[in-house]
N, C-alpha and C positions, 0 to 999 in steps of 0.2 A: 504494500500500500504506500502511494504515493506522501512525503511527511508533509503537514498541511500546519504545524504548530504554530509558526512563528508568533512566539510568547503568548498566545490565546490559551487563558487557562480553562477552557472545555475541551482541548486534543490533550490525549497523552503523544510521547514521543514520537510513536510509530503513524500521530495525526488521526489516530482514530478517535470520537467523540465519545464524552466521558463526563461523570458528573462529579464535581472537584470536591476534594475530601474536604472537608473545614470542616472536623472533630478538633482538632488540634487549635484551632482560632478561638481566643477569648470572646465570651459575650459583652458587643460593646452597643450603645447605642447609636444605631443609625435612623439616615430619617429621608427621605427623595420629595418631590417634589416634580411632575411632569406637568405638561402643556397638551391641548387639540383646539381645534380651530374647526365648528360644522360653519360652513358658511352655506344660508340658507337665504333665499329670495325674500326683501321685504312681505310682500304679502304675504306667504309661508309665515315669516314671524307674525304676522299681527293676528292668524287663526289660532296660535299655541296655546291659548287660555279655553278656546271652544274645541278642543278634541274629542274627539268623540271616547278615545283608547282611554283618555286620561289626561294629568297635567304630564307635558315630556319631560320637563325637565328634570321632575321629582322623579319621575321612573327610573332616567336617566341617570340621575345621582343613585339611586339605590342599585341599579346594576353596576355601576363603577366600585361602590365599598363592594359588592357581592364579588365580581369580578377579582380585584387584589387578593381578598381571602384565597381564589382557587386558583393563582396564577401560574404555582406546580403542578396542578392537574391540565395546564394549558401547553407550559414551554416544557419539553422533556429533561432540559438539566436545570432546571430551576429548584432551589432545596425546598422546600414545606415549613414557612415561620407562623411563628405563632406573632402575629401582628399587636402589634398595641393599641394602634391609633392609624382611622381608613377615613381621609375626609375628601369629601368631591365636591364643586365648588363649581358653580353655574354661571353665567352672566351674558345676559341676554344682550347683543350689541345692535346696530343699524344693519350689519350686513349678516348677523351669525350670532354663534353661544361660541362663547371662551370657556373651558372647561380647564380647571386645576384638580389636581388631586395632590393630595398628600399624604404620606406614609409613613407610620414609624413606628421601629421595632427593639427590642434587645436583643440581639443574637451573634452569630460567628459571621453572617453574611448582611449583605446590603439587602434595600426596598429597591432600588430602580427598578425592577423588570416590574414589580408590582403596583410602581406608582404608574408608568408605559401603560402595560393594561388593566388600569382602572380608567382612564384618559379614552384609550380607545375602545373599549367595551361602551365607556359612556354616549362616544360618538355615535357606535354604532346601533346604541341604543333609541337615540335622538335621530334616527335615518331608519329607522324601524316605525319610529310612532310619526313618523311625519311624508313616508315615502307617496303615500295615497296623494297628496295634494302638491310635490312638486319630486321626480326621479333626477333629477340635475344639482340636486345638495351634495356638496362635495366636504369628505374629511381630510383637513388639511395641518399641517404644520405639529405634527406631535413628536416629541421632544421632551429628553431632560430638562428640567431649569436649575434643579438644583439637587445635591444629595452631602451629607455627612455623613461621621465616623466610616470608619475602615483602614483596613492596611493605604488606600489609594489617596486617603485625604478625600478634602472636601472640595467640591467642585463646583460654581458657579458660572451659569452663561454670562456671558461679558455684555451684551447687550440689554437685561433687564428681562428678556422673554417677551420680544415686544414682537409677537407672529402675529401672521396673517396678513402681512404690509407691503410683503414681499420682497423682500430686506433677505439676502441667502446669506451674508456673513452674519452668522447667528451663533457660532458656536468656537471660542476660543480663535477667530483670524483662520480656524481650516478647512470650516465647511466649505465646498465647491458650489459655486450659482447652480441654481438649479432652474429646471425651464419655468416661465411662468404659465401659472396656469391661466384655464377661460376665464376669470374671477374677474382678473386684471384687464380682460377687453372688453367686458361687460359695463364696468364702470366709467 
């Protein structure tokens, strides 16, 4: 098998995927912090209070905490923490809902993957109770913002997490432009 490691701690040597021992890692507290961006048609926004499913947003936030709790039953090397604190965090804009979550735990491992999909469960949760009145909502712009403790230190976007703008240096000067999306020629 071809060696595929380069320093990714999910390959063992031989580059096969593997899920990384952290018995041996102190429990310390960590805590993440992720970004999504539904950008949805004014009109769309202004029926959100008459759904028929329900309120979205609310739904939307309780799939996002449900979602974190099972995010080892989602990504295959992801370890199984016992979480402390799941908040998901809505905000209805002109053009979209900004979605935050945050996450925090005591353990030998990090919350990022569980802050990620709480963010995008919630998207996709908000594109489930709204898909009937427009198919053109698009989930955009999700992203770390923030995470602590850990062997790696703590890490903060240098730009504030200011998506959706279409702004591609978003992450420490290395992210690459990305294409812009239809969002941008619509307005």
């Amino acid at each position: 098998m071809k060696k595929l490691s380069h320093g990714l701690s999910h390959y063992d040597k031989s580059g096969r995927a593997r899920m990384v021992d952290v018995s041996a890692k102190a429990d310390t507290k960590r805590t993440a912090t992720a970004h999504a961006f539904v950008e949805i048609r004014r009109a769309v926004l202004k029926k959100l209070p008459k759904n028929p499913k329900g309120d979205p947003l609310e739904v939307a936030r309780i799939a996002g905490i449900t979602a974190a709790k099972k995010t080892s039953e989602l990504i295959p090397m992801c370890h199984p923490l016992m979480l402390s604190h799941v908040d998901v965090v809505m905000k209805l804009e002109s053009t979209g809902i900004r979605i935050r979550a945050t996450v925090a735990t005591t353990g030998p491992t990090g919350v990022e993957m569980e802050a990620l999909t709480a963010v995008s469960i919630a998207a996709l949760t908000l594109y489930d109770m709204t898909k009937a009145l427009d198919k053109g909502i698009e989930i955009q712009d999700v992203y770390l913002l923030e995470k602590t403790g850990g062997k790696s230190g703590d890490f903060k976007k240098l730009d504030g997490g200011k998506a959706g703008s279409g702004d591609p240096a978003r992450t420490r000067g290395s992210a690459a432009p990305h294409a812009r999306s239809r969002r941008d020629s619509r307005r």
